[in-house]
C-alpha positions in Angstrom: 156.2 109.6 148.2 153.1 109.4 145.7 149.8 109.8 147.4 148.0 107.6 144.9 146.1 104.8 146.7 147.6 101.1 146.0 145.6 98.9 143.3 143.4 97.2 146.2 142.1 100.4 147.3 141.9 102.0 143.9 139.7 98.9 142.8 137.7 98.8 146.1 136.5 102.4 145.2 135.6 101.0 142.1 133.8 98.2 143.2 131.6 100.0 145.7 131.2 103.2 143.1 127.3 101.8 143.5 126.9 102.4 146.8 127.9 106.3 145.6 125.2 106.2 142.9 122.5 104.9 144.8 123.0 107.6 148.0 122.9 110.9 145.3 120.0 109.1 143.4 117.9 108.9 147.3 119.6 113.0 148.1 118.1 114.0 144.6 114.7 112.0 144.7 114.3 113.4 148.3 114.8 117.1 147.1 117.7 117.4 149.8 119.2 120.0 148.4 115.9 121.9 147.3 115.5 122.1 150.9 119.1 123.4 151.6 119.1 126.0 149.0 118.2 128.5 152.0 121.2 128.1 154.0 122.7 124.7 156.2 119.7 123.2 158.2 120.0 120.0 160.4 119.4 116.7 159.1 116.2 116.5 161.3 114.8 119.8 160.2 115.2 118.4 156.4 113.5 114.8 157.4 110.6 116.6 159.1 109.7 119.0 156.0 110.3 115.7 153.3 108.8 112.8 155.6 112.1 110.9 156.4 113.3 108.6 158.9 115.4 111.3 160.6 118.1 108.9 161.9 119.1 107.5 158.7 118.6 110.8 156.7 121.6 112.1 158.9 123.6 109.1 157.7 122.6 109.6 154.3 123.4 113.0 154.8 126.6 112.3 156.4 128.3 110.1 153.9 127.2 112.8 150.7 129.2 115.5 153.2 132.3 113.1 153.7 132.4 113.2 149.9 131.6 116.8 148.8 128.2 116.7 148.4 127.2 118.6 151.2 129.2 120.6 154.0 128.8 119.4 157.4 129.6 121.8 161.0 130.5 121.4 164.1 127.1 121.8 164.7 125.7 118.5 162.4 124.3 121.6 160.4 124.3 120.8 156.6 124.9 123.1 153.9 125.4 123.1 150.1 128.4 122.8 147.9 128.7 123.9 144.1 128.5 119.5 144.0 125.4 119.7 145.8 123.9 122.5 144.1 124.0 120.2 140.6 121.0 118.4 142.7 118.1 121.2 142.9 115.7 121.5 141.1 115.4 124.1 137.8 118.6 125.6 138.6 121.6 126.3 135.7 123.2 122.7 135.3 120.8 120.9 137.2 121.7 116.9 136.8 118.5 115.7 139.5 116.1 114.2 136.9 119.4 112.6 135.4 120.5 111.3 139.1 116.9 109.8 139.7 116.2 107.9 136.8 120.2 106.4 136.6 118.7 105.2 139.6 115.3 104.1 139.8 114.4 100.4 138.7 114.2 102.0 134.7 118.0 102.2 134.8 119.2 100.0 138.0 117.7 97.0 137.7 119.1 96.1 134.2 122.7 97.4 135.1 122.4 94.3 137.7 121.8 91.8 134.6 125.2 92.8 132.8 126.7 89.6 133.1 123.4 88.1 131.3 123.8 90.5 128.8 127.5 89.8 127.6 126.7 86.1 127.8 123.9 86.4 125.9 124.1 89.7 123.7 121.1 90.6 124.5 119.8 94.2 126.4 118.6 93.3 129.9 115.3 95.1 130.0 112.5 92.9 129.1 114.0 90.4 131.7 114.1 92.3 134.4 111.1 94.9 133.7 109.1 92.6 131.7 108.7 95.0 128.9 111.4 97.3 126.8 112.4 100.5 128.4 110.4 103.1 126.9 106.8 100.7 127.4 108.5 100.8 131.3 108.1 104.7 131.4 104.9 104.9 129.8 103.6 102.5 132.5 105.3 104.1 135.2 104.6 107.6 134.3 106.7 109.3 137.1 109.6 107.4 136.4 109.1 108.4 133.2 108.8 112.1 133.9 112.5 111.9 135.5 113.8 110.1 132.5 112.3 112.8 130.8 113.6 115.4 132.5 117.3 113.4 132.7 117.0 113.8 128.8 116.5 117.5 129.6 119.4 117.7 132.0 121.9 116.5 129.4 120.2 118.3 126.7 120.7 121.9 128.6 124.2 121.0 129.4 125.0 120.5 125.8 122.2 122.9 123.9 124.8 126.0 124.1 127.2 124.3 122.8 124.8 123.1 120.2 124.1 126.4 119.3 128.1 128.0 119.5 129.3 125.6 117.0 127.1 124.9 114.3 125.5 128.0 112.2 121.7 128.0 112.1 121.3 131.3 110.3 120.0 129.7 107.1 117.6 127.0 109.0 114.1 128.1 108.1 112.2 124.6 109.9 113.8 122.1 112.4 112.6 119.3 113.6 113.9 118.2 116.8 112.9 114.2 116.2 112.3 112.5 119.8 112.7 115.5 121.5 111.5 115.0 124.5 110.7 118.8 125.9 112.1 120.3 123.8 115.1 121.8 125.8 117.8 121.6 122.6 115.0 123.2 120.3 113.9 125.9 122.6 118.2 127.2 122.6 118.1 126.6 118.3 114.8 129.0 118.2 116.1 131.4 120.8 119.3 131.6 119.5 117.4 131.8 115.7 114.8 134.3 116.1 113.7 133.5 112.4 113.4 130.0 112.7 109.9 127.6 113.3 110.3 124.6 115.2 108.6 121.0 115.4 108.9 118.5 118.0 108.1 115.1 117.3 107.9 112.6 119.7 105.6 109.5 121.4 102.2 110.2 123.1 103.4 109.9 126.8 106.5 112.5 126.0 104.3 115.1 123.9 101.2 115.2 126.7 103.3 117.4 128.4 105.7 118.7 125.8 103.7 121.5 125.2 103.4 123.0 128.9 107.5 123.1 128.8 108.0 124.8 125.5 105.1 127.3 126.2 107.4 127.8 129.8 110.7 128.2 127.4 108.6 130.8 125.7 108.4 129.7 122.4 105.4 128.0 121.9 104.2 130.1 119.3 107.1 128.9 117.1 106.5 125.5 118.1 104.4 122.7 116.8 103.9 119.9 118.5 103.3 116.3 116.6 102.6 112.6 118.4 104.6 109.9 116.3 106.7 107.2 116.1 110.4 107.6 114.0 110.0 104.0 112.8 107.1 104.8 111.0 107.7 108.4 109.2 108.7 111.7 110.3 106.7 115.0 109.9 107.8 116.5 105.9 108.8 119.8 105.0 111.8 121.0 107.1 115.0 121.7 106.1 117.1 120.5 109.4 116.3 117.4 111.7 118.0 117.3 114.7 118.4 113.9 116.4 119.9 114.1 120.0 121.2 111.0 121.7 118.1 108.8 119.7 120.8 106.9 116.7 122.8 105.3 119.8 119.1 103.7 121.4 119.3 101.3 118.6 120.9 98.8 116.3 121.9 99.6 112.9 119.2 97.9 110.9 116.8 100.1 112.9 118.9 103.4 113.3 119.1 102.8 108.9 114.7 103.1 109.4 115.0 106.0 111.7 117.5 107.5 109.1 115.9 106.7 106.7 112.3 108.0 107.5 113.9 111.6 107.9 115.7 111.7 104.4 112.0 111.2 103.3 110.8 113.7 105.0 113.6 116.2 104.5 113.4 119.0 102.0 116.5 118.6 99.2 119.6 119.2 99.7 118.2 119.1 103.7 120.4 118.6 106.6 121.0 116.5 109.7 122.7 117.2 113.0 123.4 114.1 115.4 124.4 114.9 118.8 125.9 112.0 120.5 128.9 111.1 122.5 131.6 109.4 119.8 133.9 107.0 121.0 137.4 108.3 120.7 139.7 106.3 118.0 142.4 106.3 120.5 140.0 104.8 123.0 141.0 107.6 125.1 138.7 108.2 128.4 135.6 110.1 127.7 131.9 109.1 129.2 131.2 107.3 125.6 132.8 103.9 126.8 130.4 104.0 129.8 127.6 104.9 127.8 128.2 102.7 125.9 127.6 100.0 128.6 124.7 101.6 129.7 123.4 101.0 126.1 124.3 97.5 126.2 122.4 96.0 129.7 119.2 98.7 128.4 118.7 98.8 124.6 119.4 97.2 121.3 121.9 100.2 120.7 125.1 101.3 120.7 127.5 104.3 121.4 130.2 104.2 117.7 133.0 105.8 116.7 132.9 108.7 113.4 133.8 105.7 111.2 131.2 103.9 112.8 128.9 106.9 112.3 130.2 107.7 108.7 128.8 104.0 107.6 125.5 103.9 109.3 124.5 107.3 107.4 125.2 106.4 104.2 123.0 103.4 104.6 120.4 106.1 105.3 121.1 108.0 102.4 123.3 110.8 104.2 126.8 112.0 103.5 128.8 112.2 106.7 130.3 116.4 106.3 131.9 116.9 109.5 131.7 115.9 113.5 132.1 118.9 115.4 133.4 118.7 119.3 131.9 120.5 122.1 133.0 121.1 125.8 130.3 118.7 126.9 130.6 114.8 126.6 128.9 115.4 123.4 129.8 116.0 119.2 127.4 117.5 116.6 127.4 115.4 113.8 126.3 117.3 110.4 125.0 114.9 107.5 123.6 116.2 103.9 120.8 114.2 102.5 122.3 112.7 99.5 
């Protein structure tokens, strides 16, 4: 007899799949497992050192250990599990900046105004925020700083692979266009000790930009420049890289953004696109839900190569190859045409 779980129950896991988010967004903004990374404590022991209601942190607790989160004794003694772990801080495949801002009001609050959004075809941010997404995190700058660091998160689970499949040997100057701190860049230098680096970003990203690459320790390879992609990109490099920015926006404004950085780009210059592609198969992959995630928050879009192959030529790029990785994510190579 099959152990799979009937529709009803298969779709009621779906449905409440929310409730899920919401308790490992509340585990990773409280630092839970920062404060298990010692050995199992109680759940009272962790509300005291955090300032929790200690009732409902057990609860909390609790329902992360009846799903793998954390590991729970005899004893109510919690420890961590290699699921858990993915929640500290600063640790190899850290996803805690990336759990908090999916859900803190940034993320959340337009995910509730999808129905809005495929009646009206329009993103959901302005009406539930007040203002677009990224004017959210430069008024809320701690929000911001987890978005930031989510950005960080997926860029150090996909910056070795980044760097295993494309050959930067005869890059001389990239710039890493709105790239946050700089996480992807840092692995292209490292891995291209001959290489300079710029990283080009808005005002409320590159006030602290600096710190993090000087901690990556390659500061002194590293420019850092305040701008905005719609209106030009720093000149004079031979690579751009452009890591999850073309699916933020629509294709008359990803054509500016592509356009700005064939400006600036040295002749017979290159550009790398990392971004999830939607299979042509519509197999599973996380590009279908990213793409929905685009849709309730942005003007943008996640696309398919053909998709892709389109939207660069009308920035004056020549689609060469997409390359996959074993992340949710594809290097894209263009040559400015």
């Amino acid at each position: 007899m099959s152990n799979e779980l009937p529709p009803p129950a298969q779709m009621l896991q779906m449905i409440t799949g929310y409730w899920i988010s919401q308790a490992v967004g509340t585990a990773a903004r409280l630092g839970i497992s920062d404060q298990l990374a010692d050995g199992p404590k109680k759940s009272s022991e962790v509300a005291e050192a955090i300032g929790a209601d200690p009732v409902n942190l057990f609860r909390l607790m609790r329902m992360l250990a009846s799903i793998g989160v954390f590991t729970m004794d005899q004893q109510e003694r919690f420890g961590l599990t290699p699921l858990g772990d993915t929640l500290r801080s600063g640790v190899p495949g850290s996803v805690r900046d990336f759990a908090v801002a999916e859900t803190t009001p940034g993320h959340w609050l337009p995910w509730g105004k999808m129905y809005e959004a495929i009646k009206t075809g329009k993103p959901m941010c302005k009406p539930t925020l007040g203002v677009e997404l990224f004017d959210w995190y430069s008024k809320n700058p701690e929000e911001g700083e987890y978005f930031n660091g989510a950005m960080g998160n997926l860029s150090a689970a996909v910056s070795a692979e980044v760097t295993r499949v494309y050959d930067f040997s005869t890059v001389q100057k990239v710039v890493d266009v709105g790239g946050s701190h700089g996480i992807l860049l840092a692995a292209i230098l490292k891995a291209n000790p001959h290489a300079r680096g710029l990283l080009f970003d808005l005002p409320h990203v590159t006030a602290t930009a600096s710190e993090s690459l000087n901690s990556q320790g390659i500061g002194e390879r590293c420019e850092v420049v305040t701008g905005n992609f719609f209106e030009n990109v720093p000149p004079g490099a031979d690579l751009h890289v452009l890591k999850q920015i073309i699916h933020d926006w629509s294709d008359s404004e990803c054509t500016t953004i592509l356009r700005n950085c064939h400006q600036a780009l040295q002749p017979n210059g290159k550009l790398l696109l990392v971004e999830m592609v939607v299979p042509p198969d519509n197999s599973p992959s996380m590009a279908q839900p990213m793409d929905l995630n685009m849709l309730v928050l942005c003007p943008g879009r996640e696309r398919t190569e053909a998709e892709y192959r389109t939207l660069l030529a009308a920035g004056g790029f020549k689609l060469e190859r997409v390359m996959p990785t074993h992340s949710p994510f594809s290097v894209i190579e263009a040559l400015r045409a």
